[in-house]
N, CA and C atoms as an extended XYZ file, in Angstrom:
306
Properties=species:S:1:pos:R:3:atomname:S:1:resname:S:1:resid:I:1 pbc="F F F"
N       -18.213       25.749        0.579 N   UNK     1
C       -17.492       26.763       -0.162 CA  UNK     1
C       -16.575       27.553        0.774 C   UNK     1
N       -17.084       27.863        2.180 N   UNK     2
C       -16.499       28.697        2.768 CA  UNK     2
C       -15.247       27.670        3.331 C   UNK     2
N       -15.009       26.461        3.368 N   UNK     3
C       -13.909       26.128        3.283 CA  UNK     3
C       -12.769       25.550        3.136 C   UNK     3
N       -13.423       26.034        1.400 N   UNK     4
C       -12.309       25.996        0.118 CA  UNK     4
C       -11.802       27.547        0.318 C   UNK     4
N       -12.624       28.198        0.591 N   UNK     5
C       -11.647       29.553        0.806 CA  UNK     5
C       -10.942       29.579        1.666 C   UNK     5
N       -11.293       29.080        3.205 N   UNK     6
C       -10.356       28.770        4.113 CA  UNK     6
C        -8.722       28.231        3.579 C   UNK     6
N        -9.231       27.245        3.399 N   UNK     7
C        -8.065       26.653        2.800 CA  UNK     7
C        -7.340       27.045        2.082 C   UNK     7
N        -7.779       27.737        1.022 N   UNK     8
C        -6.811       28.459        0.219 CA  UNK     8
C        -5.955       29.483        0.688 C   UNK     8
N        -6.375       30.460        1.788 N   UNK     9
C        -6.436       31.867        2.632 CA  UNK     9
C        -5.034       31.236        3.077 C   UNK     9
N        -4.805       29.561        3.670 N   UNK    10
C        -4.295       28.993        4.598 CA  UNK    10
C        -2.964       28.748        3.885 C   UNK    10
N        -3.123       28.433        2.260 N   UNK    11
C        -1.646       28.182        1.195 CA  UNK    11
C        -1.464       29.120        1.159 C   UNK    11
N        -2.112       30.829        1.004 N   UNK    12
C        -1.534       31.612        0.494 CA  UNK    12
C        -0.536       32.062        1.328 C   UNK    12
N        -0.731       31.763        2.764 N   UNK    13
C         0.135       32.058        3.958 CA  UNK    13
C         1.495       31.276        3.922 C   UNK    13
N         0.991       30.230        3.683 N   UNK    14
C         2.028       29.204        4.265 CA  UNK    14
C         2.906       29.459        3.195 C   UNK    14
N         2.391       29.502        1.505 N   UNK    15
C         3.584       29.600        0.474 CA  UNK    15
C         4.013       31.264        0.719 C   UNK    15
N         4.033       31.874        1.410 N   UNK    16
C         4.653       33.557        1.513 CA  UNK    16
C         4.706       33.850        0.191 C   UNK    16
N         3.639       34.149       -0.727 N   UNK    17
C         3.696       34.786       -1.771 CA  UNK    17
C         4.386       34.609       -2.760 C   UNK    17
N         4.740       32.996       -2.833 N   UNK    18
C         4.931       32.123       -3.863 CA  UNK    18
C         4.030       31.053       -4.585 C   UNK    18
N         4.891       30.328       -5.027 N   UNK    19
C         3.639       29.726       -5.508 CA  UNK    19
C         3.097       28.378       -4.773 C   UNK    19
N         1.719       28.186       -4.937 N   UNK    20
C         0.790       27.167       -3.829 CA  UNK    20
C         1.354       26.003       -4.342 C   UNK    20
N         1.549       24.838       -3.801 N   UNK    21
C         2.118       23.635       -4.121 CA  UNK    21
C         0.951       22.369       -3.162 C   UNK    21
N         0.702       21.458       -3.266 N   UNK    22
C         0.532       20.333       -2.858 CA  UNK    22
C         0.627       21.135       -0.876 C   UNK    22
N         1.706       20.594       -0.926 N   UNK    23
C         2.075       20.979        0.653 CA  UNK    23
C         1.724       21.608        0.958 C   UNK    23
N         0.896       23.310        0.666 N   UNK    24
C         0.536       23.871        1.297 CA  UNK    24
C        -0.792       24.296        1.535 C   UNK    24
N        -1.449       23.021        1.059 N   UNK    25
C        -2.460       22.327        0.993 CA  UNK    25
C        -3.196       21.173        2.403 C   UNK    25
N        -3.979       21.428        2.977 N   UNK    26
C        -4.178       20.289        3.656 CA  UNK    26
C        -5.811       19.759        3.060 C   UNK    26
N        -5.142       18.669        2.727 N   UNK    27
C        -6.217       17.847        1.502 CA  UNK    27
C        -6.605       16.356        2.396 C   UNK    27
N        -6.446       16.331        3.493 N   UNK    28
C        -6.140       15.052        4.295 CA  UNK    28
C        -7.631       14.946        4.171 C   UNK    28
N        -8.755       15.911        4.501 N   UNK    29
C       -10.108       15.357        4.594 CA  UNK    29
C       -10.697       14.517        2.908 C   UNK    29
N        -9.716       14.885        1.839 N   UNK    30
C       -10.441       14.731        0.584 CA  UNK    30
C        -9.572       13.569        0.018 C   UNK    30
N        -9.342       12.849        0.711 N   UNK    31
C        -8.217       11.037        0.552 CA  UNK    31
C        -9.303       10.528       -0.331 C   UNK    31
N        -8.637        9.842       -1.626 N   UNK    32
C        -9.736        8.967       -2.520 CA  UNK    32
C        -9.830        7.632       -1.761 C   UNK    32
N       -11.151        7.140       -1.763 N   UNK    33
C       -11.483        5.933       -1.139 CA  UNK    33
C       -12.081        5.111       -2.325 C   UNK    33
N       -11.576        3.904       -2.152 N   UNK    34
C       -12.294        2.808       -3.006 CA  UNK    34
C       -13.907        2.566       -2.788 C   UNK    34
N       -14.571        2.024       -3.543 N   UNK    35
C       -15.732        1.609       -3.783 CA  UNK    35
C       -15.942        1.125       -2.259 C   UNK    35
N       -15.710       -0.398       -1.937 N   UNK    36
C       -15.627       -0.727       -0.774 CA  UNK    36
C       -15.375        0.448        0.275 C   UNK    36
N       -14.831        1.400        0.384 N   UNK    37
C       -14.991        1.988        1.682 CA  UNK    37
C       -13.454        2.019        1.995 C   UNK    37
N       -12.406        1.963        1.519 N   UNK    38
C       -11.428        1.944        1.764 CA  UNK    38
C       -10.197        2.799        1.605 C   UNK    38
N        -9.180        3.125        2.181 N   UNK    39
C        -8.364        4.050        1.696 CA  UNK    39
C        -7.779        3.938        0.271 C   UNK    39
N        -7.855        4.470       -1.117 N   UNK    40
C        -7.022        4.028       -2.062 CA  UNK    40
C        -5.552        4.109       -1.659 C   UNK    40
N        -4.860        4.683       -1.198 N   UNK    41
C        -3.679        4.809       -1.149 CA  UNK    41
C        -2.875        3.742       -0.197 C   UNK    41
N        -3.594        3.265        1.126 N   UNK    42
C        -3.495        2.075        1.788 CA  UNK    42
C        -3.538        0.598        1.001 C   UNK    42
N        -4.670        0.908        0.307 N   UNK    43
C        -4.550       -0.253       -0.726 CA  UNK    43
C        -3.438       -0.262       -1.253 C   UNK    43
N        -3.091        0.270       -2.247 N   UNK    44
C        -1.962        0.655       -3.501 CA  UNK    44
C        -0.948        0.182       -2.363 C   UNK    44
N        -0.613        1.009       -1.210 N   UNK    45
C         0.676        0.436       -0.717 CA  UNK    45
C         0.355       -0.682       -0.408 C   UNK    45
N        -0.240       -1.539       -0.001 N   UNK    46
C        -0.442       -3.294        0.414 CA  UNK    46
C        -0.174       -3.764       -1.189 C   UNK    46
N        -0.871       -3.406       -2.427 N   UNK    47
C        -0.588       -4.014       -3.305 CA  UNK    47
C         1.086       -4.277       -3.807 C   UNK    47
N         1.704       -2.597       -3.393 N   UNK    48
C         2.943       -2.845       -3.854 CA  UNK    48
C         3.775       -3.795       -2.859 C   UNK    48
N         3.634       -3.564       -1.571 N   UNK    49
C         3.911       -4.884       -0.653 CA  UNK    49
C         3.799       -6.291       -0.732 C   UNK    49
N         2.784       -6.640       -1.401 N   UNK    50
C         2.366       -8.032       -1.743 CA  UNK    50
C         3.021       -8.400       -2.932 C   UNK    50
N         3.339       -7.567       -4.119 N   UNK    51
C         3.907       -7.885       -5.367 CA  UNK    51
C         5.830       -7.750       -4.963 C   UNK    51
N         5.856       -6.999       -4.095 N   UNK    52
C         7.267       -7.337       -4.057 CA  UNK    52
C         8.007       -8.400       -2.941 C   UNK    52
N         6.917       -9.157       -2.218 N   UNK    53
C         7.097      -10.233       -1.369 CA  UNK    53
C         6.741      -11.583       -3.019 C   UNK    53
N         6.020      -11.063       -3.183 N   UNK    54
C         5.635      -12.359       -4.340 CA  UNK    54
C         6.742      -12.485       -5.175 C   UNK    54
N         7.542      -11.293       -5.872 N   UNK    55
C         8.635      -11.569       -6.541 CA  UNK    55
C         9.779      -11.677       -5.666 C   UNK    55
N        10.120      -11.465       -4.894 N   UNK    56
C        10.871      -12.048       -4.368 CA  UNK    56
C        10.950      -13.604       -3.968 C   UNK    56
N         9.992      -13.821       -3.092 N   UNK    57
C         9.514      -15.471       -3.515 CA  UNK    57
C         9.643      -15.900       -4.526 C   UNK    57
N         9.174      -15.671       -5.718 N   UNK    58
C         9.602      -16.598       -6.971 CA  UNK    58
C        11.256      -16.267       -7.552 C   UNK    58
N        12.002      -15.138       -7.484 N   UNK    59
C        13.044      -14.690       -7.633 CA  UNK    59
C        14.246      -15.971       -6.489 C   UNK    59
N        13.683      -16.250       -5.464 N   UNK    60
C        14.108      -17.138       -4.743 CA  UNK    60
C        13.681      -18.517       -4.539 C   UNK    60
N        12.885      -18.668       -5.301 N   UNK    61
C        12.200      -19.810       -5.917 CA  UNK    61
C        12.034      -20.486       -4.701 C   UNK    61
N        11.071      -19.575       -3.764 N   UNK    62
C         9.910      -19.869       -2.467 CA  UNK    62
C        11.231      -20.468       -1.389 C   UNK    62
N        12.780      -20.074       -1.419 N   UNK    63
C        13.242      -20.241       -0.079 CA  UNK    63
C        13.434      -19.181        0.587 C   UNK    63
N        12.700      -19.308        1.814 N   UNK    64
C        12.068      -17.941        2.486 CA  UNK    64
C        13.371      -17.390        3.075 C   UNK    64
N        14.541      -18.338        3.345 N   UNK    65
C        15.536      -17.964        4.139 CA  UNK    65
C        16.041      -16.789        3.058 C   UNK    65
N        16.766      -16.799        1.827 N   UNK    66
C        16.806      -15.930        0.863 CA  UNK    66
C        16.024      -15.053        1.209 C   UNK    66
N        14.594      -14.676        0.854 N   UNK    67
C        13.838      -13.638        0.816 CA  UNK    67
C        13.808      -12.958        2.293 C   UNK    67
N        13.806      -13.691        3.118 N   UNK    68
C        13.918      -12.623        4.272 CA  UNK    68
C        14.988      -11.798        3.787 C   UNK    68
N        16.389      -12.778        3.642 N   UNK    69
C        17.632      -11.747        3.277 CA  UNK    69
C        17.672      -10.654        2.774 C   UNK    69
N        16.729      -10.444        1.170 N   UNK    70
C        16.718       -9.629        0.516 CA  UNK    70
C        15.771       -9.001        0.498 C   UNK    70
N        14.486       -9.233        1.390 N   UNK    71
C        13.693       -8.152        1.986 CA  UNK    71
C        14.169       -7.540        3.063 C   UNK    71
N        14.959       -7.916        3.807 N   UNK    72
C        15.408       -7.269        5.168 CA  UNK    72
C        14.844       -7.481        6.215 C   UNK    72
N        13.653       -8.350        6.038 N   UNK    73
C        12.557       -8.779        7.388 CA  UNK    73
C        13.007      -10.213        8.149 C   UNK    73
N        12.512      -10.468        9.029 N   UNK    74
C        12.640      -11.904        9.557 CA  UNK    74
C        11.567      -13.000        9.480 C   UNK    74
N        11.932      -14.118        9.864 N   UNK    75
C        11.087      -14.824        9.200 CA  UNK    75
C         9.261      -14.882        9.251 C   UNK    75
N         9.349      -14.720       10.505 N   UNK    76
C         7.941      -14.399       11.223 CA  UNK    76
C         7.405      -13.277        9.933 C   UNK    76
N         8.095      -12.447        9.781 N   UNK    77
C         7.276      -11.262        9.610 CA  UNK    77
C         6.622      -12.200        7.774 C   UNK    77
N         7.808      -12.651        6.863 N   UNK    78
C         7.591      -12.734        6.122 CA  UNK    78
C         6.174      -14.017        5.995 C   UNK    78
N         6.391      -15.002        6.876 N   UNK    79
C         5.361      -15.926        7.235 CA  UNK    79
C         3.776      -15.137        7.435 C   UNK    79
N         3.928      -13.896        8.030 N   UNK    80
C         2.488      -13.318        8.262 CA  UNK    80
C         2.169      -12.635        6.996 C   UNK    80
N         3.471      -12.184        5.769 N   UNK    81
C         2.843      -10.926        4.854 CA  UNK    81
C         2.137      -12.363        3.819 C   UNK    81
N         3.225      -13.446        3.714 N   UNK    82
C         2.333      -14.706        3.009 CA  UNK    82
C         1.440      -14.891        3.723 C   UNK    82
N         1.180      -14.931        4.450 N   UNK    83
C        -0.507      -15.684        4.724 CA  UNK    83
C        -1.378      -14.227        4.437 C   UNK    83
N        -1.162      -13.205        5.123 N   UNK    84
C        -2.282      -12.221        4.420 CA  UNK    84
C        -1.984      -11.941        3.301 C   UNK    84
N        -1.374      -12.176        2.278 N   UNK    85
C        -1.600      -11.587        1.096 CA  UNK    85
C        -2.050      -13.148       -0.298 C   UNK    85
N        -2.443      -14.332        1.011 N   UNK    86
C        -2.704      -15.985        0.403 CA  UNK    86
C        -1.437      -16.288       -0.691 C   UNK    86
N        -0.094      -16.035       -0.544 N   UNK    87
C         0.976      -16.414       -1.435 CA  UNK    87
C         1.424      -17.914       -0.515 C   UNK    87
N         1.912      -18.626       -1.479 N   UNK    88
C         3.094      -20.119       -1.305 CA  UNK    88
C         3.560      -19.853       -2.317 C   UNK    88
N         5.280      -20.382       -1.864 N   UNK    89
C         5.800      -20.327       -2.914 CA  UNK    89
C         5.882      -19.393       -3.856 C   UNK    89
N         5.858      -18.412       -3.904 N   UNK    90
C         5.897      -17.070       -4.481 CA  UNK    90
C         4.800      -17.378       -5.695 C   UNK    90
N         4.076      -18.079       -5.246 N   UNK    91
C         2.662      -17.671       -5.946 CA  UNK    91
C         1.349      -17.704       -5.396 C   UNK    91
N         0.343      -16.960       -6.009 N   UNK    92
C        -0.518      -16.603       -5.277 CA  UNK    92
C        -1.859      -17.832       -5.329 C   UNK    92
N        -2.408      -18.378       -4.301 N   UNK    93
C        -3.259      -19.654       -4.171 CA  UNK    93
C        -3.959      -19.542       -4.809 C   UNK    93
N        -4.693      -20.095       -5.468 N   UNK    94
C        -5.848      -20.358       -6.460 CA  UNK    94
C        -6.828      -20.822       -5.607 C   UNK    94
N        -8.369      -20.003       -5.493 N   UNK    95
C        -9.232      -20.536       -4.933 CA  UNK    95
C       -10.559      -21.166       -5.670 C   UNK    95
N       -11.089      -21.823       -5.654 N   UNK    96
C       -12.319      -22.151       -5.748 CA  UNK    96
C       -13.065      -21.277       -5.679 C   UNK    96
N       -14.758      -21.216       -6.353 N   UNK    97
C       -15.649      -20.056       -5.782 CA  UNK    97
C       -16.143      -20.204       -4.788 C   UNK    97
N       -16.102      -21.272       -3.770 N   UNK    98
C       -16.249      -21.640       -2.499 CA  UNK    98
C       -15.061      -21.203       -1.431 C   UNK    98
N       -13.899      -20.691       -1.768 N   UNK    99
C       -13.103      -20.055       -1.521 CA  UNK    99
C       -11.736      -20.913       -0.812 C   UNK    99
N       -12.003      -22.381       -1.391 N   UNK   100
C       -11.199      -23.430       -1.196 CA  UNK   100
C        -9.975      -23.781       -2.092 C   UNK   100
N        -8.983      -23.987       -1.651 N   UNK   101
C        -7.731      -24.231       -1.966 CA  UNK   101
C        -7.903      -24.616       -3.446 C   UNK   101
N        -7.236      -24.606       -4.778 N   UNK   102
C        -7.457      -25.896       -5.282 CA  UNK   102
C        -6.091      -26.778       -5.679 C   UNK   102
């Protein structure tokens, strides 16, 4: 409790007797984490990363030379976001429950 009052003591300063906003807030200890243990917001950005390498891939109908173009990355980079995010071809691999190709 004593510090949620802190904190607050800390917006009322920082907003000079306006009004408290987000920013004048430090909320960094209270980040939502996924089930797993994970940052939600780290996630969410990898997800939006992975969906816009994937459409682009299919938008370029999997020629990577294109998609580097219109991602702005080089090829390497785009070669590593496909393999961690398991895309070919601007689609995403289908595994087995053995976790094998199919």
């Amino acid at each position: 409790m004593r510090e949620l009052e802190n904190a607050l003591n800390r917006a009322v300063v920082m907003a000079r007797g306006g009004v408290i906003g987000a920013e004048h807030l430090s909320l960094g200890a209270f980040r939502q984490m996924t089930p797993d243990g994970h940052d939600a917001v780290d996630d969410s950005l990898a997800s939006v990363e992975r969906a816009q390498v994937q459409r682009v891939l299919a938008k370029t109908e999997g020629n990577k030379r294109q998609a580097c173009k219109l991602l702005g990355i080089s090829r390497p980079t785009l070669d590593r976001l496909i393999e961690k995010y398991g895309l070919t071809n601007g689609r995403v691999k289908e595994l087995d429950l053995r976790g094998q190709e199919t």
